[in-house]
N, C-alpha and C positions, 0 to 999 in steps of 0.2 A: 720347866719347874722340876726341883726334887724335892721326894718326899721327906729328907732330911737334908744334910750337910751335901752338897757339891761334890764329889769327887777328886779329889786332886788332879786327876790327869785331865779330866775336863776343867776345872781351874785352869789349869795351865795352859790349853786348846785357847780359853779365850782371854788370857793375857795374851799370846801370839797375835788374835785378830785384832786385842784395842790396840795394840803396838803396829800392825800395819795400816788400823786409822791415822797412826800420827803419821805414817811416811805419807797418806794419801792428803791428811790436811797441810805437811808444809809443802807437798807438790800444789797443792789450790794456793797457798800465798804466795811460792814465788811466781805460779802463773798470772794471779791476776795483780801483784806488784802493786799493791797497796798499800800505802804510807799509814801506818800507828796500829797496823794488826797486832795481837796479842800472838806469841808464839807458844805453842804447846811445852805445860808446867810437867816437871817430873812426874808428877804423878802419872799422868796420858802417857809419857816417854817409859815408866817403869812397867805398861799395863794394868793400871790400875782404877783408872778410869778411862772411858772411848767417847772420842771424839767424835762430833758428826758438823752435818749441812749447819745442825739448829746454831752449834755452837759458836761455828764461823758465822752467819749471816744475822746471830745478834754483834758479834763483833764486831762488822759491817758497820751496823745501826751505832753502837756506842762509837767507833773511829768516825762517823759521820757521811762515810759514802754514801747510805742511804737513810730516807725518812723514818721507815718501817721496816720490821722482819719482813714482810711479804713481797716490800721492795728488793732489798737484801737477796732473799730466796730468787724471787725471780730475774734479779740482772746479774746475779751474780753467782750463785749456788748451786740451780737448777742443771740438771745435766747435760742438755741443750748449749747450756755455756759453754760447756766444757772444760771447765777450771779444776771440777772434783770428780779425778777419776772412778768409777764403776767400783764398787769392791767386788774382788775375784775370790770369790767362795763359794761354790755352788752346792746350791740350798739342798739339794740331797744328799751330799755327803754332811752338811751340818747336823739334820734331820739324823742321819747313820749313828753318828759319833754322841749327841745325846742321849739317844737311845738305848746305843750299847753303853754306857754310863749310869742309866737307870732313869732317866730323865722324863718325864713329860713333853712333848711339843706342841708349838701351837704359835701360826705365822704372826706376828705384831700389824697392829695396823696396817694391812694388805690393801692395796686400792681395787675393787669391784673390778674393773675390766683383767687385771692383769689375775686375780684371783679367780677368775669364770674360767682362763685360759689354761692355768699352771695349775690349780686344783687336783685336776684326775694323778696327775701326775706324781704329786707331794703327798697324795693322800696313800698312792700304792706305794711308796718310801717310806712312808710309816708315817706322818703327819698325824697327829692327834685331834688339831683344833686350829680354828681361824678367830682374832680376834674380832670379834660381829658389834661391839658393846661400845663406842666411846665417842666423845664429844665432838659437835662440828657434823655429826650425821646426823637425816633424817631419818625417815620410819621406815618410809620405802627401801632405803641403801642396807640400816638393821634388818629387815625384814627378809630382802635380798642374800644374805650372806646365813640366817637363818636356814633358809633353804637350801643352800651349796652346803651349811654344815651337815643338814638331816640327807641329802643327799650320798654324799659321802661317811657317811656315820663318824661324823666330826663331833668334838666341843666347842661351842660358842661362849670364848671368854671375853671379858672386858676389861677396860681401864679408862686412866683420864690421862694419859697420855702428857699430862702435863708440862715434863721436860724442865721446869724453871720459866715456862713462860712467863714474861711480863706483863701484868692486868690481870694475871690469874691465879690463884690461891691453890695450893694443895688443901683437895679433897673440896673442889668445885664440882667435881663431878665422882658419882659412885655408882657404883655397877650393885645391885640387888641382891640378897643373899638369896633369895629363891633363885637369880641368872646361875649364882655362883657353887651352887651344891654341885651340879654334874663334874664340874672341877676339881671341887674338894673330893668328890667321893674318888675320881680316879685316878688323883694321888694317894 
């Protein structure tokens, strides 16, 4: 986050990143050679919107290879597959390059195990927050990441994570203005 207008040079840092989503998602379509994929619109091609898993494995579902996104995700998506390359940016020089922009940090939707492990780590890089707050968790997992933030003298933000999900409405889910002050205050 910044507390005003983006920077232009960091603009520019992640027009670079969503433009090597699109080299990573037509590496996953020629890999997995599927008939009626949607190929990445100018917009994704100019950086201007980034591609991801979500995007391909609803596409998946609309071409018909599978029933469901979670089918989609898991036969075809997941990394295990091996169809969508890794992206190659290592999360402490992102963590660097924000910062020295003026930016705020704080990892998006972190899975628990990989977060207990890489924490100490991102947090001595400068890491600001883990997001602790959003749908599909229980209390225990919120409660968990709570504590890796006070820990680490993190912010715990949230979201709904949304994405354009199917079944699901923008602003199904809201994260609390009382969650959301330590946020606000330290932008």
């Amino acid at each position: 986050w910044f507390p005003g207008e983006m920077p232009a040079d960091f603009r520019a840092f992640c027009v670079t990143r969503a433009q090597a989503r699109v080299a990573r998602y037509d590496h996953a379509l020629a890999s997995m050679g599927l008939a009626g994929l949607t190929q990445p619109d100018d917009a994704a091609r100019a950086g201007s919107r980034s591609l991801t898993r979500r995007h391909l494995a609803l596409d998946i579902v609309r071409a018909g290879h599978a029933r469901s996104f979670g089918e989609a995700m898991k036969r075809f998506t997941a990394t295990r597959c091996g169809h969508v390359p890794s992206i190659e940016l290592p999360m402490v020089e992102t963590i660097q390059r924000a910062r020295d922009a003026g930016g705020l940090t704080a990892w998006a939707h972190p899975e628990p195990e990989r977060c207990k492990a890489w924490l100490p780590a991102l947090a001595k890089a400068g890491l600001q927050g883990i997001e602790g707050i959003r749908p599909g968790q229980g209390r225990r997992v919120r409660q968990g990441f709570r504590k890796l933030a006070a820990k680490h003298k993190l912010l715990v933000t949230g979201g709904s994570d949304h994405h354009g999900q199917p079944g699901r409405h923008l602003g199904h889910f809201a994260v609390s203005g009382q969650a959301s002050l330590p946020l606000l205050r330290a932008l």
